[in-house]
C-alpha positions in Angstrom: 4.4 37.9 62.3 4.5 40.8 60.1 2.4 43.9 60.3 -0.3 44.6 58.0 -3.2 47.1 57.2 -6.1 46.1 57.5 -9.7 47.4 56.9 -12.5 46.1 59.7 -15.8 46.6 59.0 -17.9 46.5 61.8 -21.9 46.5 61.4 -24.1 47.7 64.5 -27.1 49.0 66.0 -27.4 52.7 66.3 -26.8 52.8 70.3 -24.9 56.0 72.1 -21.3 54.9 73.5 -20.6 52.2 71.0 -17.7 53.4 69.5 -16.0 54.1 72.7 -16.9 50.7 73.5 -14.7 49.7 70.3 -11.8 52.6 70.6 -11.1 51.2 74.0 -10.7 47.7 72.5 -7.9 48.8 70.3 -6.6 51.2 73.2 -6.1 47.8 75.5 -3.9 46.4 73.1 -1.8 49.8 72.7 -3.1 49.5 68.4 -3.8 53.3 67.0 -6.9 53.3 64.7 -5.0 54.9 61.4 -8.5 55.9 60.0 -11.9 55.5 61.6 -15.4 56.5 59.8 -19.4 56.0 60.1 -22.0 55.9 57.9 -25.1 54.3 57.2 -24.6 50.9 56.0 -26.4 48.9 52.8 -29.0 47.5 55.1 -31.7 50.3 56.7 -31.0 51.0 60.5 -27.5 49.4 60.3 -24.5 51.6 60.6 -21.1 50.9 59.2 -18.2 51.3 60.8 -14.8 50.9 58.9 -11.7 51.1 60.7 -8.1 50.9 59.6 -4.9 49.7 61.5 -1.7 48.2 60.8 -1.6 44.8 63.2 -0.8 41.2 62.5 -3.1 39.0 61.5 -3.5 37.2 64.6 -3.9 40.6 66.6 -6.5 41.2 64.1 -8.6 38.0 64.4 -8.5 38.7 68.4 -9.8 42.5 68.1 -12.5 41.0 65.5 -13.8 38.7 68.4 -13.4 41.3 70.9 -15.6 43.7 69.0 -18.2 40.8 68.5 -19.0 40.3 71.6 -20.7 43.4 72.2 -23.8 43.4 72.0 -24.9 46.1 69.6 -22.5 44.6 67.5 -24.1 42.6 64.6 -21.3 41.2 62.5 -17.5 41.9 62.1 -15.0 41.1 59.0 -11.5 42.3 58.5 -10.2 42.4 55.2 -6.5 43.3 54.0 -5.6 46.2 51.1 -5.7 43.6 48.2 -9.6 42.3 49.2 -10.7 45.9 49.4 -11.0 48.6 47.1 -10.7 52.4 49.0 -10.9 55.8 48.8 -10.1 59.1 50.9 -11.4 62.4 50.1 -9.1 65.5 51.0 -9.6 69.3 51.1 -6.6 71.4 50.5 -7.1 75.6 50.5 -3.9 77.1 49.3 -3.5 80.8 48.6 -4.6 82.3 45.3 -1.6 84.9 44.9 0.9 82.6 44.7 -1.1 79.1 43.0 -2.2 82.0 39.8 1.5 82.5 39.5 1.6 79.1 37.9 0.5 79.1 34.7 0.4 75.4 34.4 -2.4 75.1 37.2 -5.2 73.6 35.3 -2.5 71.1 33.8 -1.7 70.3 37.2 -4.9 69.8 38.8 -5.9 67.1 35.6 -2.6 65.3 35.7 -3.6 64.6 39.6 -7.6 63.9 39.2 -8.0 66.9 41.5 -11.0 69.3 41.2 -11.1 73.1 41.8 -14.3 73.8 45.1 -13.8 77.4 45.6 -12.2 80.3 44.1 -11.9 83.3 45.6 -9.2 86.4 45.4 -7.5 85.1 48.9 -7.8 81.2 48.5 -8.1 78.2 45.9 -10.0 75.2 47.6 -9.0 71.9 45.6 -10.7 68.6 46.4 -8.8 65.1 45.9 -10.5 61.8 45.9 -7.7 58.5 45.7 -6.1 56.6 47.6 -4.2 57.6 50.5 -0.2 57.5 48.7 -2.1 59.9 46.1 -3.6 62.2 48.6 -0.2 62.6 50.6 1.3 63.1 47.0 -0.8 66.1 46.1 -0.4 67.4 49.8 3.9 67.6 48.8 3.0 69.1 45.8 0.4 72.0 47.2 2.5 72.7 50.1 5.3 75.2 48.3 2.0 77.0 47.4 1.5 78.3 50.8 -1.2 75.8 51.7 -3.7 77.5 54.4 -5.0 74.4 55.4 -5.7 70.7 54.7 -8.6 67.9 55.7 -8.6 64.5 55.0 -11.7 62.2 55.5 -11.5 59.0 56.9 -11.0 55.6 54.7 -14.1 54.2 52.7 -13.6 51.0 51.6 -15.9 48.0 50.2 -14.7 44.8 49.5 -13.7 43.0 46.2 -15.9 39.8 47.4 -19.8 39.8 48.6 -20.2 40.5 51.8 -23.1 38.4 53.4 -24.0 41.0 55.7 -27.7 41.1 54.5 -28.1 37.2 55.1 -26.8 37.8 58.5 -28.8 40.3 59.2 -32.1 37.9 58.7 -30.7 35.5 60.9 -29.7 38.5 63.7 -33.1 39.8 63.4 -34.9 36.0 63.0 -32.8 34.6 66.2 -33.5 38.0 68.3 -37.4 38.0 67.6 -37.6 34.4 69.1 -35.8 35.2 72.3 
């Protein structure tokens, strides 16, 4: 089977040690986690976890039902690059001496959909919000620059389709009250 990317969304309780719990499922199976965040989720007291890695589908479906079955663990889905639409956000702080030399900066900063932070007489800091082909794109341009140093976040992604996550949410929270 080939290898794909996909994008797992994971919804939980807020407990401690969780995502360890998770990072050692995909450490079992020798997968690296390309991207990992956490945020609050659409739902109050829900957090979000979205991870990214390139597997094949039927690694992915195991991992999915892995995850599942712990117990903080409300609902799972995995979703590939075409059901999803993403985002990264990267920092890049180049030095100012040698980016002013160009005098076709702000024509390069609008031709990438970049933005200008900071400015100071040391350092430019420029922020970049696309896709992950466009952030590494920007990087090899900045880098001749003498770029001081560069952040990316992690992958952000919702999906093209609903996600029922609120429906099963009232069902978690129905089924748990009557236990």
């Amino acid at each position: 089977m080939e290898k794909k990317n996909y994008t797992v969304s994971i919804y939980t309780e807020n407990n401690l040690g969780l995502l360890s719990r998770i990072a050692a499922i995909f450490l079992k199976r020798h997968i690296n986690i390309e991207s990992i965040t956490a945020s609050p989720s659409e739902v109050n007291e829900v957090m979000r976890f979205i991870i990214i890695v390139s597997v094949t589908e039927e690694q992915i479906k195991k991992i999915v039902g892995q995850i599942e079955k712990q117990i903080e663990v409300i609902k799972a889905f995995y979703h590939t690059d075409d059901e999803t639409i993403y985002q990264e956000t990267a920092l890049y702080k180049i030095k100012s001496e040698e980016f002013l030399d160009d005098h076709n900066i702000q024509d390069f900063i609008k031709e990438t959909n970049a933005r200008i932070v900071t400015v100071t007489k040391k350092f430019f800091v420029i922020e970049k919000t696309g896709k992950r082909s466009e952030v590494d794109a920007l990087y090899e341009k900045l880098k001749p620059y003498g770029l001081m140093q560069f952040v990316r976040s992690g992958t952000i992604a919702v999906t093209k389709n609903e996600m029922p996550i609120s429906g099963i949410l009232e069902k978690f929270n129905t089924t748990n009250s009557l236990s």
